[in-house]
N, C-alpha and C positions, 0 to 999 in steps of 0.2 A: 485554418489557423484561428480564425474567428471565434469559431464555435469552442475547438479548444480551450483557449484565454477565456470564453464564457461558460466554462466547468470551473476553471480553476482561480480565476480572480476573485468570486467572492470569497473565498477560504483562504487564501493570501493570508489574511492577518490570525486567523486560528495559528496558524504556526510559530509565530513571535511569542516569544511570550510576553504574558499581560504587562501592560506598562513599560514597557521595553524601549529607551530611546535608543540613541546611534548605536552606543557601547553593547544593546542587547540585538541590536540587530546584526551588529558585527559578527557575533554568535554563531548565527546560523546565515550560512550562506541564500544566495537569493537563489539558487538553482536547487538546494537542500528543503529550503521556504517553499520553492515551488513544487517540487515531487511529495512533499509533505502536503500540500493543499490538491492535488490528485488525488492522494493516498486517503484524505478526510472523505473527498466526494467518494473515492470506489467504496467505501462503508456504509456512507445512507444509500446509495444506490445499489446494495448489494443484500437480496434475499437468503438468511440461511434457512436449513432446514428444520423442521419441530424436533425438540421443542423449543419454544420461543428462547428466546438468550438474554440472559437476565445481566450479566456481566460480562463487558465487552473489553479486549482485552488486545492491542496492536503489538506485536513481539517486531522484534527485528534481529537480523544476525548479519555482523560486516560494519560497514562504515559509522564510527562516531558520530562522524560529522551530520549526518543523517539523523541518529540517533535525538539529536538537540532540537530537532526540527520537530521528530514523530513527539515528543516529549511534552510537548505545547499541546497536541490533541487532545491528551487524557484531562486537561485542564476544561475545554470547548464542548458544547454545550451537545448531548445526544441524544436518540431517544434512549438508553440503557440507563439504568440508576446507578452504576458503577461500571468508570472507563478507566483503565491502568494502561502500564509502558512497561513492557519488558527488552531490556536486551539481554539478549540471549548467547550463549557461547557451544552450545550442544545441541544438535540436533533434538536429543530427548527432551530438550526443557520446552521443546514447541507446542506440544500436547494441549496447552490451555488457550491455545493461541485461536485467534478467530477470524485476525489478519496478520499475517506475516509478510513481511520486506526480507527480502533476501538481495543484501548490496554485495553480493561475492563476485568477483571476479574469472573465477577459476568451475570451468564447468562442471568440473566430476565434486567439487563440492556443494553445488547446487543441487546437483542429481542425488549428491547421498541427504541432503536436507526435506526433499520430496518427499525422498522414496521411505524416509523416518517417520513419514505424515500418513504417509497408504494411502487411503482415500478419506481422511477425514475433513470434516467441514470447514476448511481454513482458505482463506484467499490468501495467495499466494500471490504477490508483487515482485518482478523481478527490476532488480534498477538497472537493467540491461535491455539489447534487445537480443543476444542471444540466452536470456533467461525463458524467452517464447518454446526456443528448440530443446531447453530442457524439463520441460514439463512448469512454469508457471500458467499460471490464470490468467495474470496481467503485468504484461510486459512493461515498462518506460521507455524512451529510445529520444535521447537528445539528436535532434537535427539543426541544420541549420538555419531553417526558419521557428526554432522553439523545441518547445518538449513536446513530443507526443507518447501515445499508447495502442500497441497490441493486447487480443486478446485473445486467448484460443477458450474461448465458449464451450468447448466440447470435454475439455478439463475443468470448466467450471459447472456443469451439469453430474461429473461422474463424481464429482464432492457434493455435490447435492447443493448448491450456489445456485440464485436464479439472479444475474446480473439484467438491471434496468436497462428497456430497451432505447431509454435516451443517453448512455454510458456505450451503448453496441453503436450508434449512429456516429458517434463521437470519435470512437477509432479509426487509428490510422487502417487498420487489416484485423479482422472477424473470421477466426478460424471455425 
């Protein structure tokens, strides 16, 4: 759990937005703050394939609430010279995406949002942990000692993804 908390604490505050006292923290929940300061790390530590990516772009599809959290990234600091936030209501508008959150609930809508994507170069974040058995990259999975993360590696290779092998150490289960 250790290790955990030491991926995701320093990026805590990327997800507030700037100058944010009580009322801006109130915003965004601290469990929305925290799956949002994962979602910052699986980015730097996440290889895409040539050519390089000039404009970096986090979609999401499903929970608002979420949505306030990833929203604060586009602001924080990357190596890309242009970072946006999309949410997204259709599968088709994912195309640009380069990280996608998928906070759905309902499995045969996660599967139709994948299988929209084919094989293209997008990290796929499920805010579940049966988002693992529908084909995401990277799973979240609230437990009782914290949040942790699954990853099936072998979906992030057939997008052409090379996830840092201090993010593979890190997980709970490395498919």
């Amino acid at each position: 759990m250790r290790r955990i908390l030491r991926l995701a604490l320093p990026a805590l505050a990327c997800c507030l937005p700037a100058g944010a006292g009580a009322a801006g923290a109130a915003q965004v929940s601290e469990e929305a703050a925290l799956k949002a300061a994962f979602v910052y790390r699986f980015a730097q530590f996440t290889q895409w394939p040539p050519p390089p990516v000039k404009d970096f772009t986090y979609c999401l599809a499903g929970s608002p609430e979420m949505g306030d959290a990833l929203r604060g990234l586009a602001a924080r600091q990357h190596e890309f010279p242009q970072v946006r936030f999309m949410m997204l209501t259709q599968a088709s508008q994912a195309a640009g995406c380069q990280l996608l959150v998928l906070s759905l609930l309902d499995r045969q809508e996660m599967l139709r949002w994948q299988q929209a994507l084919s094989d293209a170069p997008v990290l796929i974040v499920g805010d579940s942990p049966e988002a693992l058995r529908s084909g995401a990259v990277i799973a979240l999975a609230q437990e009782p000692n914290g949040l942790t993360f699954r990853i099936n590696n072998t979906e992030a290779k057939r997008r052409g993804l090379i996830l840092s092998s201090q993010v593979l150490k890190l997980a709970r289960e490395v498919r």
